[in-house]
C-alpha positions, 0 to 999 in steps of 0.5 A: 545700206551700204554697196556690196563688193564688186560691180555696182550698177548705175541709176539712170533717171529717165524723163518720160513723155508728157503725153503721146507723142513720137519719143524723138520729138522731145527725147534726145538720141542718149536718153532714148539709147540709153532706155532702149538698153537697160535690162532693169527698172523702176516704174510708177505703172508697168503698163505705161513703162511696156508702152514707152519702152515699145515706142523706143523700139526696144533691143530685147523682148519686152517680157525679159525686162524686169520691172519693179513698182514705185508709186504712191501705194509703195511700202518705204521698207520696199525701196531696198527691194527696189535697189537691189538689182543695182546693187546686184550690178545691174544697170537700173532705170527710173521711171515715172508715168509722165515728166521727170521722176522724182518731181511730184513723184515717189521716185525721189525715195529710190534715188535717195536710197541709191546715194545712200548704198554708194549707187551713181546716180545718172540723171538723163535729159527730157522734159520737164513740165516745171521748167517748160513751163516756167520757161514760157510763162515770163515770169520770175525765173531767178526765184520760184518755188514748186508746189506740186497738188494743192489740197483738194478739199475747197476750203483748204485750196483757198487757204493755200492759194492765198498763202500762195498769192501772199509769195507769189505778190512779193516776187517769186513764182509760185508753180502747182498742179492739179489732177487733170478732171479737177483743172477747172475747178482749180482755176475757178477758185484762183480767179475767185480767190487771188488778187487781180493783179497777179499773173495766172499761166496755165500751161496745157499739153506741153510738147504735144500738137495740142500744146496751149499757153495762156497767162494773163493777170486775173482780173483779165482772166475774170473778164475773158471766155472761160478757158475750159481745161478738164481732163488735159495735163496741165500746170499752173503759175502765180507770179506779179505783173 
């Protein structure tokens, strides 16, 4: 899909925050300024984007920005539809419900595409739950591997989690995520299924007051209080002692 003649807009990719929190807290001064600006953008849930386009005290009406819908239920013959602005000459911002878009995230389609027609493509700075957390964990930073849900279905996550301790027990850092009401039947089945002497970190609430992060082996996990985790976002780590 190649650029039209004249201006061509930019594509700003904007971390969102991880939960509710005052936006100046986690986001700096030109990721909050240049959000507060645009006209245009790309959103995973338009509510969640009025709500955090609100929190930045926006300069124009929230009605007068124009939003287009990226997530998991989106046609890819829509993406061009979704680039259009910017190829209009529109600045255009790119934004996932929580962390940064296009980790975990269909926003990487978008992104894709604008590389594609000839857009610049601005990545802006903010939080990341993947590097947040693999930052306090302690473990194996020079090699790690991110691995986004592993599989619902019981049989099938302990499948993938011994591949996972597999890796994980030769050096690099395995790093998933799971859905916030399913974060404790995840940890079960890493205690029942991962060697003992593998580290576990779990990461919860990060950048938030409630913020808490727990890694320990296994076999210390298994012999512990049970650390109870439904319905708080959290990511999770696997890494040798």
């Amino acid at each position: 899909m190649p650029a039209r003649s004249g201006r061509v807009g930019t594509l700003y990719v904007i971390p969102s925050l991880l939960g509710v929190v005052e936006p100046a807290a986690v986001l700096p001064r030109r990721t909050i300024d240049v959000a507060r600006e645009l006209t245009h953008f790309v959103v995973e849930t338009p509510r969640f984007a009025r709500q955090f386009l609100k929190s930045l005290g926006p300069t124009r009406p929230l009605q007068s920005i124009a939003m287009s819908e990226l997530n998991e239920h989106t046609a890819a013959d829509r993406i061009p539809e979704c680039l259009e602005p910017a190829l209009q000459g529109h600045d255009l911002g790119l934004r996932t419900d929580a962390g940064a878009p296009g980790v975990a995230d269909p926003g990487a389609l978008l992104v894709r595409a604008a590389h594609l027609a000839g857009v610049r493509v601005v990545p802006l700075v903010g939080p990341s739950a993947v590097l947040l957390a693999l930052m306090a964990s302690g473990m194996n930073g020079q090699a790690f591997a991110f691995h986004g849900y592993l599989p619902a279905k019981p049989g099938a996550r302990e499948a993938a989690l011994r591949a996972l301790d597999r890796v994980a027990a030769a050096g690099p850092t395995q790093l998933f995520i799971e859905t916030p009401y399913r974060n404790d039947a995840l940890v079960a089945s890493v205690l029942a299924t991962c060697r003992p002497g593998l580290r576990f970190c779990a990461a919860v609430d990060l950048t938030l007051p409630s913020e808490r992060i727990v890694c320990r082996t296994i076999g210390q996990w298994r012999a512990a209080p049970p650390l109870s985790l439904a319905k708080r976002p959290a990511i999770f780590l696997l890494g040798r002692d």
